[in-house]
N, C-alpha and C positions, 0 to 999 in steps of 0.2 A: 504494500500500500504506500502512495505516495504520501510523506510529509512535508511539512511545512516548519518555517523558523517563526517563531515570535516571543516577542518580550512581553512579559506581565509587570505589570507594574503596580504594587500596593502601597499604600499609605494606612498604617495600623496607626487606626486613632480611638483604640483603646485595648491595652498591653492584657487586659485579661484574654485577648482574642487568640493569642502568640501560639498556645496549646493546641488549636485545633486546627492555627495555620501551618505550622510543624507539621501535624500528624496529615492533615492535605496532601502538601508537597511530597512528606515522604510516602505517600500511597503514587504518587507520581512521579518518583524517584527516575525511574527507568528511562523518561523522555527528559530531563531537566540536563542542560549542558553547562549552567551555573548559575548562580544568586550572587548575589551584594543586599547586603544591607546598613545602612544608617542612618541611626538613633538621630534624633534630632529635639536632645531634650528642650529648650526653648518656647518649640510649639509644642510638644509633651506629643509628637509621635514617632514613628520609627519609617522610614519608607525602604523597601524591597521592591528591587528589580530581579524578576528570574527567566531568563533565557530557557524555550525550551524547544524541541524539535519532534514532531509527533503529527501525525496525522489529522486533519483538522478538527473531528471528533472528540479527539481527547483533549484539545488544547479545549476546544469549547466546555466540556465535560471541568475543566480543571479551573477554567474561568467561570464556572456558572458554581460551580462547590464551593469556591472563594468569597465569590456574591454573596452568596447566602448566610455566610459567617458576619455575626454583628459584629461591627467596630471595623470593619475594615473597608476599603474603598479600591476598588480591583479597573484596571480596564487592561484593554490588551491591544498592544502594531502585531501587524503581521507584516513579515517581508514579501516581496514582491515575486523573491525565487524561491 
């Protein structure tokens, strides 16, 4: 199946969320090419960027499981190739 590259991009604006954003990602371990994160205590959130490569299905699957987690704020680029 053909994949795709896309970056997610969250902003956790509320750190109780962290636990279930963890266990997310790592249920999506397999497709993830890499994360960054940083804290940006000032405005009291954290923002993650996670690279990942997966067929469009699961990227959508991995952005709508994100969604749904309170406190966080999810969107996603896709590349073009």
């Amino acid at each position: 199946m053909e994949t795709r590259i896309a970056l997610i991009g969250i902003i956790v604006e509320d750190l109780k969320a962290s636990d279930a954003l963890n266990k997310t990602l790592h249920d999506f371990a397999p497709y993830i090419v890499g994360r960054m994160g940083v804290p940006y205590p000032k405005k009291e959130v954290s923002i993650i960027s996670v690279i990942i490569d997966a067929p469009s299905d699961v990227i959508s699957s991995l952005s709508g499981k994100l969604g749904m987690i309170k406190g966080l704020n999810v969107k996603v680029q896709y590349s073009k190739k």
